[in-house]
C-alpha angles and dihedrals in degrees: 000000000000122000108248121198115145119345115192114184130108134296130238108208124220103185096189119119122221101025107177132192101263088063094041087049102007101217096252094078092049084094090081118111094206137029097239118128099357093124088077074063102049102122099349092160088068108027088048142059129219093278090051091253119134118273101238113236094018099146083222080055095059121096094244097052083070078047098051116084095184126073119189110192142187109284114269091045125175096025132153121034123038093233118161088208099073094072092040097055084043094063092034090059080047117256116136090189148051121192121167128139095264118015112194108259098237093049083047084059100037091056090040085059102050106032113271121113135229119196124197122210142173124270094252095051092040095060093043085056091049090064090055102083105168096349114126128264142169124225105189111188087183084069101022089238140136107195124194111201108198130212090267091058094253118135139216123209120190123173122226123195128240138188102259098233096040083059091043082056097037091057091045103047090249136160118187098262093047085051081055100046085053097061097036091119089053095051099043086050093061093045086056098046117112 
């Protein structure tokens, strides 16, 4: 897992609310026994027509949507099936981030655990980020921020929330079981304690 500390590029913007995991990994491609290359898959259903070939004038077909880390979604993203591959062909497509105004709790945990990371935000801030589309933000996990900087030069600064250990992993490139095999001599030393 890659170490994840503060990301800045532009946004592409999904305004659809209630985007669940079939449409981010449509079940068809669960088959898969690794990760790699499931990002040519992430909504597929979408991006793609019947004959596999790119929808023109998609918006996940254009150049700039490989070069943006940041996704803001409809509010309620991530919902339905607890499926491991959504975050995976997330990352894969090239987002480093998810940001929407409710994120589904089992996604949240699912791109916690592999190193994506989903950022909730208020109502207000969500729809000012929805009329963003490519322009250029900063999500800081170190802080905890995502900062707008406007034409003018203002800016605008708004705290999210994160679990406290998924953060810990996140800043540290660590996966769960990464975060275990660290702390195996301490382990072993309680369970051999009298």
């Amino acid at each position: 897992m890659r170490v994840f500390t503060k990301t800045t590029g532009p946004v592409l913007v999904l305004e659809q609310e209630n985007i669940d995991t079939d449409q981010i990994i449509p079940a068809r491609f669960l088959t898969a026994t690794s990760f790699d290359g499931i990002g040519e898959h992430a909504f597929a259903d979408w991006r793609l027509d019947a004959a596999g070939e790119p929808i023109s004038g998609h918006k996940l077909n254009e150049a700039r949507a490989r070069l943006s880390p940041i996704l803001v979604a409809g509010h309620n993203f991530g919902c339905g099936s607890s499926r491991e591959h959504a975050p995976h062909a997330l990352l894969g497509f090239g987002f480093r981030v998810v940001i929407s105004s409710q994120i589904a709790d089992i996604f949240k945990n699912n791109s916690q655990n592999v190193g994506l990371l989903p950022v909730e935000i208020e109502p207000q801030q969500h729809a000012r980020l929805l009329q963003l589309d490519g322009e250029g933000i900063t999500v800081d996990l170190e802080q905890c921020m995502v900062t707008v900087r406007a034409t003018d030069g203002a800016e605008q600064c708004w705290a999210f929330t994160i679990d406290p250990f998924a953060r810990h992993c996140l800043l540290r490139g660590l996966d769960r079981f990464d975060f275990l095999y660290q702390a195996e001599d301490a382990i072993q030393a309680y369970e051999e304690r009298p």
